[in-house]
Every structure is written in C-alpha cells, then in structure tokens.
C-alpha positions as CSV (number, residue, x, y, z in Angstrom):
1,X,79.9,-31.6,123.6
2,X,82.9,-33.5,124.6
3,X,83.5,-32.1,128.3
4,X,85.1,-34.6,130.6
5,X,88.9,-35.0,130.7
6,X,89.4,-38.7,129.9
7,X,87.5,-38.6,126.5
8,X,89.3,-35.0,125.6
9,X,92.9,-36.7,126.7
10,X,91.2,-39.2,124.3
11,X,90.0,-37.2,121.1
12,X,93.4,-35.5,121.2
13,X,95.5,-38.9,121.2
14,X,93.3,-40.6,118.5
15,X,93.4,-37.3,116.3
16,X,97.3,-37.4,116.7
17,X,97.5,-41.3,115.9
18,X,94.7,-40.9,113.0
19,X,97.6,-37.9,111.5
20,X,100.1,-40.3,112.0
21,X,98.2,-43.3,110.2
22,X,97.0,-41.3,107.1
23,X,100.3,-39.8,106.8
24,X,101.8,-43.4,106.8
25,X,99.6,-45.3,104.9
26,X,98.8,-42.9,101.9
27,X,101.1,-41.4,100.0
28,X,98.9,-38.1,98.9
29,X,98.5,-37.6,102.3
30,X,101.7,-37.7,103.6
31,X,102.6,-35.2,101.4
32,X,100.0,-32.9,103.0
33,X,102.1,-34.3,106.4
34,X,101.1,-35.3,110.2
35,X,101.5,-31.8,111.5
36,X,99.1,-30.2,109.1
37,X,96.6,-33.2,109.2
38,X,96.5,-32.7,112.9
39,X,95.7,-28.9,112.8
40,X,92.7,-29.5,110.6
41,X,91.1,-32.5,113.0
42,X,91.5,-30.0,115.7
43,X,89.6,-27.2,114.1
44,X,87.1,-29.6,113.1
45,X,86.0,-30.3,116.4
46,X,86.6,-26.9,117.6
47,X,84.6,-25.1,115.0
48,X,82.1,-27.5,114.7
49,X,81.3,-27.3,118.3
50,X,82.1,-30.8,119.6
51,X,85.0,-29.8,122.0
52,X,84.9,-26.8,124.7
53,X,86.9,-23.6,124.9
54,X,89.2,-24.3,127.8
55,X,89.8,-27.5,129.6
56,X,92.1,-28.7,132.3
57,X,93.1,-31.1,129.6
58,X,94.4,-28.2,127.1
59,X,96.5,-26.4,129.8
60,X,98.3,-29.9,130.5
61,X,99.0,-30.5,127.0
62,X,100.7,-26.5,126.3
63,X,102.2,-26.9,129.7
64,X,104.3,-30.0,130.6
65,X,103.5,-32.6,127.9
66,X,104.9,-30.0,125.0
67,X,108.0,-28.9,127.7
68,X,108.4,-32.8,128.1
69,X,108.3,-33.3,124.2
70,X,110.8,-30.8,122.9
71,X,113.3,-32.0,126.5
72,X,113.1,-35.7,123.9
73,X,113.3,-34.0,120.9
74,X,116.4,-31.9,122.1
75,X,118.2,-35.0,123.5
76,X,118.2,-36.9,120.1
77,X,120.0,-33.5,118.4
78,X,123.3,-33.6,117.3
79,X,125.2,-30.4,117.7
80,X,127.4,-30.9,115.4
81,X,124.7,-29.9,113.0
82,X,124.0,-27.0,114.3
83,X,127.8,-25.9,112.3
84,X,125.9,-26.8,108.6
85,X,123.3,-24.7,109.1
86,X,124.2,-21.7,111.9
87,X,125.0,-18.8,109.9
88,X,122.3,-19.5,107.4
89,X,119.9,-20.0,109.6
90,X,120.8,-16.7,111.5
91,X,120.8,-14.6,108.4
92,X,117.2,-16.3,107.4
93,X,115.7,-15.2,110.5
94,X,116.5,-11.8,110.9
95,X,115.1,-11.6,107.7
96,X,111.6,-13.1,108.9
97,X,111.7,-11.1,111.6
98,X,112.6,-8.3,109.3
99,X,109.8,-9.2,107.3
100,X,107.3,-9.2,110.1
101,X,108.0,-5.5,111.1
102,X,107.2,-4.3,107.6
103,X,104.2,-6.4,107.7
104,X,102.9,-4.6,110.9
105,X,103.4,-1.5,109.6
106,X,101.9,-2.0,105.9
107,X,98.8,-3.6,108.4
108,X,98.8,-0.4,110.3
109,X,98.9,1.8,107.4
110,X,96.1,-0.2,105.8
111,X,93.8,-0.8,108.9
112,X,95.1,2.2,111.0
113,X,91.5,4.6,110.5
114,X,89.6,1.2,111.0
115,X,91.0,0.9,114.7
116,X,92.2,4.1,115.7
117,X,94.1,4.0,119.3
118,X,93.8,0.3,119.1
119,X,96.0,0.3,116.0
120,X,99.1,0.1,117.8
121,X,98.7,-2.4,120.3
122,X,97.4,-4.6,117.9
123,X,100.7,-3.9,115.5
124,X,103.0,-4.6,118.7
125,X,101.3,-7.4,119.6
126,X,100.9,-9.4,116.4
127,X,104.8,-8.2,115.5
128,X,106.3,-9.9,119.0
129,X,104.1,-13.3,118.2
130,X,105.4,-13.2,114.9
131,X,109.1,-12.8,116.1
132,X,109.1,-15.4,118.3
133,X,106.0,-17.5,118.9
134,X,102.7,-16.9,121.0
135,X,104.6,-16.3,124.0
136,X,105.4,-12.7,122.9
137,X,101.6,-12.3,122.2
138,X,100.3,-12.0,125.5
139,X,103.6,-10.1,127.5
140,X,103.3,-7.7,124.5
141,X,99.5,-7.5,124.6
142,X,99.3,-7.1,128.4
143,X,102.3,-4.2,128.2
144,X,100.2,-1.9,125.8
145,X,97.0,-2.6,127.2
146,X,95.8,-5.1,124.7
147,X,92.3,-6.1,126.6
148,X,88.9,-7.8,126.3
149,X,87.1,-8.9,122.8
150,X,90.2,-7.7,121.2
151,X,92.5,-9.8,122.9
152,X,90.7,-12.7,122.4
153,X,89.4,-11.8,118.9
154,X,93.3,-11.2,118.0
155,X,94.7,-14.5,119.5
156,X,91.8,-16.5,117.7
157,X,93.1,-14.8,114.8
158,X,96.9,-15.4,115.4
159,X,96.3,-19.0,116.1
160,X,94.2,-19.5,113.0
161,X,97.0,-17.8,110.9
162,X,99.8,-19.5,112.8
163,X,98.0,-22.8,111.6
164,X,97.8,-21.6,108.3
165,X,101.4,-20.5,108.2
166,X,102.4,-23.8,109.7
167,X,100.5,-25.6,106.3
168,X,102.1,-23.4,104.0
169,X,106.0,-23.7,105.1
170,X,105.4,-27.8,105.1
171,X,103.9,-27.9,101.5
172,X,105.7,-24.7,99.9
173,X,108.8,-26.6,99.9
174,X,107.5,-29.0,97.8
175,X,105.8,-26.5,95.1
176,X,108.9,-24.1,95.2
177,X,112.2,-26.0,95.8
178,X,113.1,-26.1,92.8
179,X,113.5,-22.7,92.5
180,X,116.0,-22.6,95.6
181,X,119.2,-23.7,96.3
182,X,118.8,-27.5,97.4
183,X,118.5,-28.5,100.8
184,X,122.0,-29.7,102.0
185,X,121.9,-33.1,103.6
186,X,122.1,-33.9,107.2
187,X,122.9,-36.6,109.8
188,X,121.0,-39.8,109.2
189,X,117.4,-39.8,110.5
190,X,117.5,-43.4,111.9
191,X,120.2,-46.1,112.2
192,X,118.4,-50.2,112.3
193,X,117.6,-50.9,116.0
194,X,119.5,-52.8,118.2
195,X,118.3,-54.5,121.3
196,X,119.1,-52.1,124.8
197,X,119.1,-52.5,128.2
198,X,119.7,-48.7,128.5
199,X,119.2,-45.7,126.4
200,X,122.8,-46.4,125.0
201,X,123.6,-50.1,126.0
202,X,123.8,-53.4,124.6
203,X,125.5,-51.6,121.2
204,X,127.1,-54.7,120.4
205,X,124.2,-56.8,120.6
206,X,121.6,-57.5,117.6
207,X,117.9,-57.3,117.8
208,X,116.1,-60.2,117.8
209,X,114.4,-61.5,115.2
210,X,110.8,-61.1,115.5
211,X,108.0,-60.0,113.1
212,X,106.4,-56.3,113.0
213,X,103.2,-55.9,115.1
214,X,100.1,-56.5,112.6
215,X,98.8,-53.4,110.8
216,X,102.2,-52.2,111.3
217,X,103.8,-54.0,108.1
218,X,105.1,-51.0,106.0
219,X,102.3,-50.5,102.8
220,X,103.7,-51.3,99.1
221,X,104.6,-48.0,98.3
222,X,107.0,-47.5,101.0
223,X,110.5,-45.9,100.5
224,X,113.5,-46.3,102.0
225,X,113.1,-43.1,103.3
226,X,109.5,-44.2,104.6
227,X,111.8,-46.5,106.8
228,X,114.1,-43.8,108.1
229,X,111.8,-41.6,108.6
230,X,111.6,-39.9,112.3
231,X,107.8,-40.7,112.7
232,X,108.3,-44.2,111.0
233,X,111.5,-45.8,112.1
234,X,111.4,-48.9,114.4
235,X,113.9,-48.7,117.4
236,X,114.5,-51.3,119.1
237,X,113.8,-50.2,123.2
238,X,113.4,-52.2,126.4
239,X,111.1,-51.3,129.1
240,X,114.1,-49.7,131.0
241,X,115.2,-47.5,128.2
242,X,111.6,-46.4,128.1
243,X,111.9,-45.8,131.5
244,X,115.1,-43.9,131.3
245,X,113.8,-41.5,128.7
246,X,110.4,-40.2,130.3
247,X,112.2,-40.1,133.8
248,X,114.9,-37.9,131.9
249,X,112.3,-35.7,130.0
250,X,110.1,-35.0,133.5
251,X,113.8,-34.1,135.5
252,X,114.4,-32.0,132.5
253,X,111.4,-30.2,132.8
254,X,111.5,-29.7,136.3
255,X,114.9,-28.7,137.0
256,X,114.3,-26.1,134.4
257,X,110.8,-24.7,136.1
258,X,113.2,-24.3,139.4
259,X,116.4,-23.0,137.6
260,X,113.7,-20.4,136.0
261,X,112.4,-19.5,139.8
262,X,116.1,-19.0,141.1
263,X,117.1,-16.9,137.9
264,X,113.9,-14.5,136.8
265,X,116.1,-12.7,133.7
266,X,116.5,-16.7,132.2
267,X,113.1,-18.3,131.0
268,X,112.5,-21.9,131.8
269,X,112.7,-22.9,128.0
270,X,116.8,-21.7,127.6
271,X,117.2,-24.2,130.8
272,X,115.4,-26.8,129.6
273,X,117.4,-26.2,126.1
274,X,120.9,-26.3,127.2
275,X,120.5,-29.4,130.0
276,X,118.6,-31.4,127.6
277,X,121.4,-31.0,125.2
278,X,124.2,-31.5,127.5
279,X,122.1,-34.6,129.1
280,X,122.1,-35.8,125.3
281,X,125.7,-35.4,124.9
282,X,126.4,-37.1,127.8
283,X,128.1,-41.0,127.9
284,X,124.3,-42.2,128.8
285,X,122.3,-40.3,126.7
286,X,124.4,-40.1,123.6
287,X,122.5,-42.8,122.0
288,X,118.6,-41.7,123.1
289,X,117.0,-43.8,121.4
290,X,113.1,-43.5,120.6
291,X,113.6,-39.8,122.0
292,X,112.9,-38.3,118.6
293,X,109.7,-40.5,118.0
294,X,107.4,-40.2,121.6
295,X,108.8,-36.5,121.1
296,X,107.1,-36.1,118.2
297,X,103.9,-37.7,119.6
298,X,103.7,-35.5,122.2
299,X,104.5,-32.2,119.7
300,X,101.7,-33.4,117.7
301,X,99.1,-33.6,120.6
302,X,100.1,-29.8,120.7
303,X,99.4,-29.1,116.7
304,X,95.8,-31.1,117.3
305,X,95.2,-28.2,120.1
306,X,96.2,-25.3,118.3
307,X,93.6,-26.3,115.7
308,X,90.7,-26.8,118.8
309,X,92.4,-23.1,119.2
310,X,91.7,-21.7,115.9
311,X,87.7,-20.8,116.7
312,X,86.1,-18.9,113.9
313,X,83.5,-17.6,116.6
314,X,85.9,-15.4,118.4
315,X,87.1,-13.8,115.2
316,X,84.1,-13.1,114.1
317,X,83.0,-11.5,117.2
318,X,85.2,-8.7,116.9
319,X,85.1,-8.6,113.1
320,X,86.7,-9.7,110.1
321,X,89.2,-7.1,110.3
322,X,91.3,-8.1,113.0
323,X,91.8,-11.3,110.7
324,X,92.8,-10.1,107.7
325,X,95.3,-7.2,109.5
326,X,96.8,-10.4,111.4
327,X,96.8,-11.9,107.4
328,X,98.8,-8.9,106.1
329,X,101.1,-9.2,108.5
330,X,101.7,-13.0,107.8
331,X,101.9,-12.4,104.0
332,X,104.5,-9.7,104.4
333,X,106.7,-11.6,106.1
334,X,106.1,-14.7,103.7
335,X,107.1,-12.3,100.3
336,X,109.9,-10.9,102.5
337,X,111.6,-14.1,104.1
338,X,111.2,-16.4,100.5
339,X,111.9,-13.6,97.9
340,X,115.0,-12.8,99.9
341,X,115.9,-16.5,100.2
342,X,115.6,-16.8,96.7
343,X,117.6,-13.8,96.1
344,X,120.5,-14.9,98.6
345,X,120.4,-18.4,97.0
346,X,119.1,-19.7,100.5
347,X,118.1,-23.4,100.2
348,X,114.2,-23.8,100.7
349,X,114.9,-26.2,104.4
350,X,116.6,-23.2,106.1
351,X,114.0,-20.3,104.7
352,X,110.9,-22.3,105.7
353,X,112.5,-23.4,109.2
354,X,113.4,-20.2,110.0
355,X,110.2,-18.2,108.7
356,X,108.3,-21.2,111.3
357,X,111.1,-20.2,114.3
358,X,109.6,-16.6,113.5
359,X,105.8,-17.5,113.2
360,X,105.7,-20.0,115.7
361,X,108.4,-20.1,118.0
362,X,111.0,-23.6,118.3
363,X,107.7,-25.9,118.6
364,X,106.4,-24.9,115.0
365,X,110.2,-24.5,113.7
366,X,110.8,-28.1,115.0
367,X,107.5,-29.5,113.6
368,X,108.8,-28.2,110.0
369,X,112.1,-29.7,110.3
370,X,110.6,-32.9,111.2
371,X,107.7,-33.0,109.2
372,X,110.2,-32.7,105.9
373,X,112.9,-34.6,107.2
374,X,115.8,-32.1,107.7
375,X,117.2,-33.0,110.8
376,X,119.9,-31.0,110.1
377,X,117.6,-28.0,111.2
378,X,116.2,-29.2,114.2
379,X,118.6,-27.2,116.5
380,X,119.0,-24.4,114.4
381,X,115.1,-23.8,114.1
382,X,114.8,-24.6,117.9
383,X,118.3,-21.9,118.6
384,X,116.9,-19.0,116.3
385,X,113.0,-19.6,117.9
386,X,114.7,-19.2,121.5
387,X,116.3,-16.0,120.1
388,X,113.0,-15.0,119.0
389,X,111.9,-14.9,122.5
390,X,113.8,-12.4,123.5
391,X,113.9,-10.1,120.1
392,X,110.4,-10.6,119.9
393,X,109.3,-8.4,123.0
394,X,111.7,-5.8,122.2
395,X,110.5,-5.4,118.5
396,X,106.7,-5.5,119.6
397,X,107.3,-2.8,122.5
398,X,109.1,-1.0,119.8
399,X,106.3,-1.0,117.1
400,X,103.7,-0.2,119.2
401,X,105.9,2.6,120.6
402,X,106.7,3.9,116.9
403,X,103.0,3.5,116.2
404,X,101.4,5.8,118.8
C-alpha cells in the first residue's frame, strides 16, 4: 500500500496528468472527458487496495489546493455571462433541488421499514448533500444524530453516487441534446497567447515564435475547438505572471479563511467567491491568464480523490441498502431536473450544470461546465451551488423533521 505523502502527492498528480493525456490524445476518450477519467483512476486504487483511507495528503488536497483552484477558476469568469444564463439557471435548480426532495421521500417510503428510526436522518442527510454538495452531508448528519457505520456507510455511498452522477451529467449531454433546446453560446474559451510581463501586460506585444514542447504537438485529429479548449489552449505566461496568479489565489484563500472567522453567519467559500471576482475584474487581473488552466489542474486532483473516496468496503459494511436508498434519491432528481428541462424547453448546458450545482456543490457544477466547454455556465453553476449551501441545510433539517 501506497502510504507515504510524497508518492500519494505523486499518484494523485500522474492520475490527473494521465486524465488529461488520454483525454487529449484520443478522441473516444475525450468524449468520456478528464473529469470522469480521473474519478475511475481514483477508485481503482482505492478499491483495489493500493491507496489508504485517510492521509495528510487527502485533507490538503479538499482543503486549500481545491479553495486555491476554484479562487483561479473564479478570476478567469466573466460576469457578464452570468446575464445569459441567470434566470435559467435559477429556475433549473430549484427544480433539482425540487427533485431531490421527492427523491428522499420516494427513498423513505421505499426503504422506511428497512431502517426504522434511522429512516429519517438518512433522508435529511442525503437531501442537504444533494442540495448543495457534501458540505450539507455532515452539518445535516451531525444535527439529527447521523453516527457510526451509518455515517460512514452513507458518505461511502454518497461519494460513490456523486461520482456516478458526475459521469452521467458529462456524457448525457451528448446522448440527449438533441432532444433539448441547444446550448446558447458563450464568451470565447481562449484568445492566441501573447507574451506578458504581468497577468495583463505586454498586450501589445506578440509572442515569440518558438516551437511547442515535444509530445505536446496537437495529434491529427485535433479541432479547432481542441485548440480553444480550457484544458488545451497554450497561453503565453512569464515566470512573473505565474507568480502573480498563485500569490493571488493563496491571498484569496486566506483573506477569505479570516473574513469567515470575523463574520461566523458568512462561510469562507461566499468570501472567497466575491473577492476573487472583484480581484478578476480589477485593471490587473482583468486579463488572468493561465488562471482557467492550473485551476483546472488543481479541480482535477480533487475528482482523482473523490474516486480514492468512493470505497465499496464501507458500503458494504452496512449493507447494500444504504446504496441503493442514496440511488433512488439520485434517480429522482435526474427524471425530475431533465424531464422538466425538456418540458420547459431548457437547453441541455443549463439542466446538467445545474443538476451538478445540486449534486455536487460549485466544484462538480464547475467541472461540468468545463469539462463540455460552456463557459458561459461557469458562474452560474458556481452562484446556484453557493445558494445550495445554504438551502441545502434548511431542506435537510426540514425532511428529516417531516420524516419523524
């Protein structure tokens, strides 16, 4: 078993570059996508019993490094999308999250004689994760006395469906579209890079002319959206605009830990949302380039970790059961969110974004959005998935209250 910290830090970087080459490199596979590729590697390892439960290394990776990634993500977002997309968006996930009540209580109707008292804190609990993200799971868990092999056995079970989830709203697009309303277009992806001094100097200046690293040449069957692509596209960056962008994305993170401290009723992650985005709008920042792609490196270390998550030992340790109620759940809201999308003539982008906001919280909504190219979404997925944070407690309290 792979213990130490270095060759964990390691396994979790060459799983995220290996997503990224595949994804790149062969066509079938990039369908399939980065996000979902790096899942699977991680519950490989996990499952096969080559990586440990908890580690050091795992707490870094959900703790700063993701904070860090969506602070770069957030400061290459253009706000002005957030108008072709806001009301839709809205009106998509309130139907998720619509969806994921009904599915806690056809679960509960279903499963209710199998776990008696339990029935209702496992309802509340799975309804807050699935309104907002995993951070509902455990204030919502912890409120209505969620303990033991059940809480584990239940958060095994969320992060295996989660994963699942995450797979399905990056490929359904692709099987269903058609049947939607098309996805409207957004903002460019990438513009060709220009030499910088700074995250938005030397504009006027051209890049030199040098040739790609090897093994980096794009393959034959590459597109022209292969080149604009947010995982794919070359910027051209200097040392100091490097520089500029992590030292940004570490203040970012920090000043929202100790704005979080000072003001209990606002969570760290609204602080860190609305400075990154006025940083981003800002003179310096309004051109932050490479933001959107070591952002997306460091979101994908967090995918590869949520498969090492998804451990089909501690599901099985409190029975199959637990799984397939967190399943019903899950499907509910799937039927719900798409067959009302359909119905309301939503395009397919805003109904899988949103459904992800729901599932997963902004990380997962952002990973979609990225993963299919709608930048458009970004901020809307990342706005509605904050406003899942707080709905999400409330409507897990309330289930579980209903429920009892």
């Amino acid at each position: 078993m792979i213990t130490t910290p270095l060759a964990l830090a390691t396994l979790i970087a060459g799983c995220t570059a290996l997503a990224f080459r595949l994804d790149y490199r062969f066509p079938a596979l990039g369908k399939v996508g980065a996000s979902m590729m790096a899942i699977i590697f991680g519950a490989i390892l996990s499952n096969a019993g080559l990586v440990p439960v908890s580690s050091p290394v795992y707490d870094a990776v959900l703790g700063p490094v993701t904070s860090v990634s969506i602070a770069w993500l957030l400061l290459s977002v253009d706000l002005r999308d957030l108008a072709k997309a806001g009301p839709r968006m809205t009106g998509a996930f309130g139907i998720a999250v619509l969806g994921t009540v009904l599915g806690a209580f056809t679960a509960a109707l279903i499963y209710g004689s199998r776990f008696g008292e339990d029935t209702h804190r496992i309802a509340g609990a799975l309804t807050g994760t699935y309104s907002g993200g995993s951070v509902n799971f455990v204030s919502v868990g912890r409120e209505v006395g969620l303990t033991g092999s059940l809480f584990a056995g239940l958060n095994a079970a969320d992060a295996v469906v989660t994963a699942l989830w995450l797979g399905a709203t990056i490929m359904l697009p692709m099987w269903l579209g058609r049947f939607y309303a098309p996805v409207p277009e957004g903002a460019p992806v990438a513009t060709p890079p220009r030499a910088t001094d700074g995250p938005d100097a030397g504009n006027d200046r051209p890049a030199p002319s040098s040739p790609p690293p090897p093994g980096t040449e794009p393959p034959d069957h590459a597109t022209e959206r292969d080149r604009n692509h947010p995982y794919f596209a070359r910027e051209g960056l200097s040392a100091l605009a490097i520089g500029y962008l992590v030292a940004a994305g570490l203040i970012l993170v920090f000043a929202s830990e100790w704005l979080a401290e000072a003001v209990p009723l606002i969570p760290s992650i609204v602080w860190l949302t609305v400075l990154a985005l006025a940083l981003g709008h800002s003179p310096l920042f309004r051109d932050a380039r490479g933001a959107m792609q070591l952002g997306s490196v460091g979101l994908h270390f967090f995918f590869v970790l949520i498969g090492i998550l998804s451990r089909a030992s501690e599901i099985a340790a409190v029975g199959v059961d637990v799984f397939f109620f967190t399943l019903i759940v899950v499907g509910v809201h799937g039927f719900v969110v798409f067959g009302a999308g359909k119905l309301l003539r939503l395009d397919i982008g805003t109904v899988s974004v949103a459904s992800q906001a729901a599932v997963g919280g902004p990380s997962s909504a952002l990973a979609v959005a990225i993963s299919r190219d709608w930048r458009h979404l970004v901020l809307p997925g990342v706005v509605v998935g904050l406003f899942g944070y707080a709905v999400g407690n409330f409507l897990g309290l309330g289930v579980a209250y209903v429920l009892r």
